[in-house]
N, C-alpha and C positions, 0 to 999 in steps of 0.2 A: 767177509768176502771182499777181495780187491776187484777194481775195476780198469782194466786196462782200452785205454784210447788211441784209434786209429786218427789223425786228422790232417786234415786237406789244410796246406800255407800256401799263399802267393807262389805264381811263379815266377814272377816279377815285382809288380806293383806292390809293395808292400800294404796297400791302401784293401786288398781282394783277401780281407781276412773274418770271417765270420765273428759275430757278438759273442755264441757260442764258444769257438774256438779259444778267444783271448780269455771268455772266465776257465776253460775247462783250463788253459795254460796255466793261468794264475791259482787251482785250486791241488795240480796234482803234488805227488812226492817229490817226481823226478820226471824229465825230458830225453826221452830216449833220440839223439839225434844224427843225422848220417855227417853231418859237419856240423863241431856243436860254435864254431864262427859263424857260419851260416845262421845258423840257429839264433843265435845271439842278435844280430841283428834285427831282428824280427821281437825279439822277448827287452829289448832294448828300446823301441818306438814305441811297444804298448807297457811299459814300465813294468814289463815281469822279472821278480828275480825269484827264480826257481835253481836250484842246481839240475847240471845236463849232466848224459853219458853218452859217450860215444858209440852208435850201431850202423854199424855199414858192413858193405857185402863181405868185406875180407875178416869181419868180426868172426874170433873162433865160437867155437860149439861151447865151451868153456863162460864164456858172453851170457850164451842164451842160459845155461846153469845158474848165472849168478842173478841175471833178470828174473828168472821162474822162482828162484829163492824168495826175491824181495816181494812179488808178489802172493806167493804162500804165508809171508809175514804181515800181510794188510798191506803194501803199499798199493799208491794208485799210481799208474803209471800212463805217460802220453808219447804216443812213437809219431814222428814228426821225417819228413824225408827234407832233403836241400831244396824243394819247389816241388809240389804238387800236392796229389795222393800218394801217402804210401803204399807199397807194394805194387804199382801201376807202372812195372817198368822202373823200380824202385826198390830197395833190399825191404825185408819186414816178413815176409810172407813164411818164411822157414821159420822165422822168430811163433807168429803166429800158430802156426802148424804145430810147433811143439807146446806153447800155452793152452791150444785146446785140448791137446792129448794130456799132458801132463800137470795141467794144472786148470780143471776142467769148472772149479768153482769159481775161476776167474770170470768175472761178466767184459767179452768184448765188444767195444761199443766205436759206431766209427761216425768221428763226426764230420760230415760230406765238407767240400771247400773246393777250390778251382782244381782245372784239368786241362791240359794242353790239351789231351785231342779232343775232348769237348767243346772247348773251345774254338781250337779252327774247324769243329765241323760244323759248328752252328753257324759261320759264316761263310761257309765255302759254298753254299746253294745247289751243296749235290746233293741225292737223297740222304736221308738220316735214320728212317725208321728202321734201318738193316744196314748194318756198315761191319769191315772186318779189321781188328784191330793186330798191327803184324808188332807190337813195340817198338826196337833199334831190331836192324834186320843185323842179320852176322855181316862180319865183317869179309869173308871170304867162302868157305864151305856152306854149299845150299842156298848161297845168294842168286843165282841163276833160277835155280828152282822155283825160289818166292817170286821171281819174277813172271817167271813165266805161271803163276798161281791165280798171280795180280790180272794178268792180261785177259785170264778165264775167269774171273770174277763177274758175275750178276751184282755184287753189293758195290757200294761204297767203299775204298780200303784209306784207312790213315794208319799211318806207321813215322816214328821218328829217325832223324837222319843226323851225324853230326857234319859241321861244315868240309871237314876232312874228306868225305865222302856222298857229298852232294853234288857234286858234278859228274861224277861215277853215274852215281844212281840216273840223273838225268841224260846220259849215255845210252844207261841200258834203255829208259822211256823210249827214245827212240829208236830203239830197236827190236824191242817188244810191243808199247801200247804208243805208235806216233801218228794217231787218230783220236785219244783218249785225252780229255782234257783235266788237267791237272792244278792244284793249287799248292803253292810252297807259305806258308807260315813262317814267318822269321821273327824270333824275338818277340815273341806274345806277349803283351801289356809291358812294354818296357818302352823305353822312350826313343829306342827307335824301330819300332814294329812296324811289319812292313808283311804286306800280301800279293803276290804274283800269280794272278792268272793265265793261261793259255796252253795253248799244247804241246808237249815237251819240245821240239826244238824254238821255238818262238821264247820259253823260259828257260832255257837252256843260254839261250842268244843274250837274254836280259844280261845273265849273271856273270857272262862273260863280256860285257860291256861294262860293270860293275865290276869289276872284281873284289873292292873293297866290300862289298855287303857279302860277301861269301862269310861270313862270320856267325857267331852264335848259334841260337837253337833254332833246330829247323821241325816243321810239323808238316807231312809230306800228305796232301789228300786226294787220289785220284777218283775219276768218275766212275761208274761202275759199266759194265757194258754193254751195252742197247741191245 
């Protein structure tokens, strides 16, 4: 029986890596990775040398044939994304899907580690025991829609943003929720992480006085509504 591992890496900090995590790294066959540079970095600080493979969204079907083999062979295998959880907004989950149908003896096991939006919701001080998680909203078709989703929300919503497209978004804030107070997340545990609160034109006003912080990863949390 092989054992194939789900697990949580830094999404920054390389320091936010479980005890757990760096033995299971050190003990599997192979590192299934979405950038195995990426990857490396990280298996390079905790002095793993494991051989990696390359698994990301554009990976064919042909991929997941050849991973399902190795583990009908015994191996043990560890899927690792560029920062976070896997499948969280993340490739994996189709890989998954087919290992429990198709190779059902396989034990998957996921070893928990950081989460951007666990992370800025645990310090955004909006509710948390009920929050709605939208991932990266589309880029174009049904983006209005979520929007207006967002406005009728009772919960919490966090959803991720890239800097491309975060002044869009805080557009529409104001034209949907500009009573709704909001937090922007930038750059989680990285050294220059940064949290903006207030209500979408007031954050809106910051970034545009900034322009330079318009950059990196954005963790988008609004309140939910009264």
């Amino acid at each position: 029986m092989s054992d194939f591992y789900v697990i949580g890496t830094p999404i920054g900090n390389l320091e936010d890596i479980t005890l757990r995590a760096i033995r299971i790294l050190s003990e599997v066959d192979f590192i299934l990775c979405e950038d195995t540079r990426v990857t490396r970095n990280i298996l390079k600080k905790y002095s793993i040398s494991k051989p990696t493979i390359s698994y990301h969204t554009q990976s064919k079907l042909s991929k997941i044939d050849e991973i399902i083999t190795m583990l009908k062979e015994g191996k043990n295998l560890a899927l690792v994304s560029d920062a976070g959880t896997p499948t969280i907004s993340d490739p994996g989950s189709l890989l998954i899907s087919h290992i429990l149908r198709e190779s059902p003896e396989t034990k998957v096991i996921s070893i928990p580690g950081p989460s951007a939006l666990i992370s800025a919701l645990s310090i955004s001080g909006f509710p948390s025991s009920d929050f709605l998680f939208l991932g990266f909203l589309p880029h174009k078709k049904g983006r209005e829609t979520l929007f207006k989703e967002i406005a009728s929300s009772e919960r919490t919503v966090v959803f991720y943003e890239s800097p491309h497209r975060i002044m869009k978004t805080l557009e529409s804030f104001k034209k949907f929720i500009p009573e709704r107070k909001i937090m922007i997340a930038r750059e989680l545990t990285k050294i220059f992480e940064e949290t903006v609160f207030g209500f979408p034109e007031e954050v809106e006003k910051y970034f545009f006085d900034n322009t330079t912080k318009v950059r990196g990863e954005f963790v988008v949390v609004v309140s939910p509504l009264k």
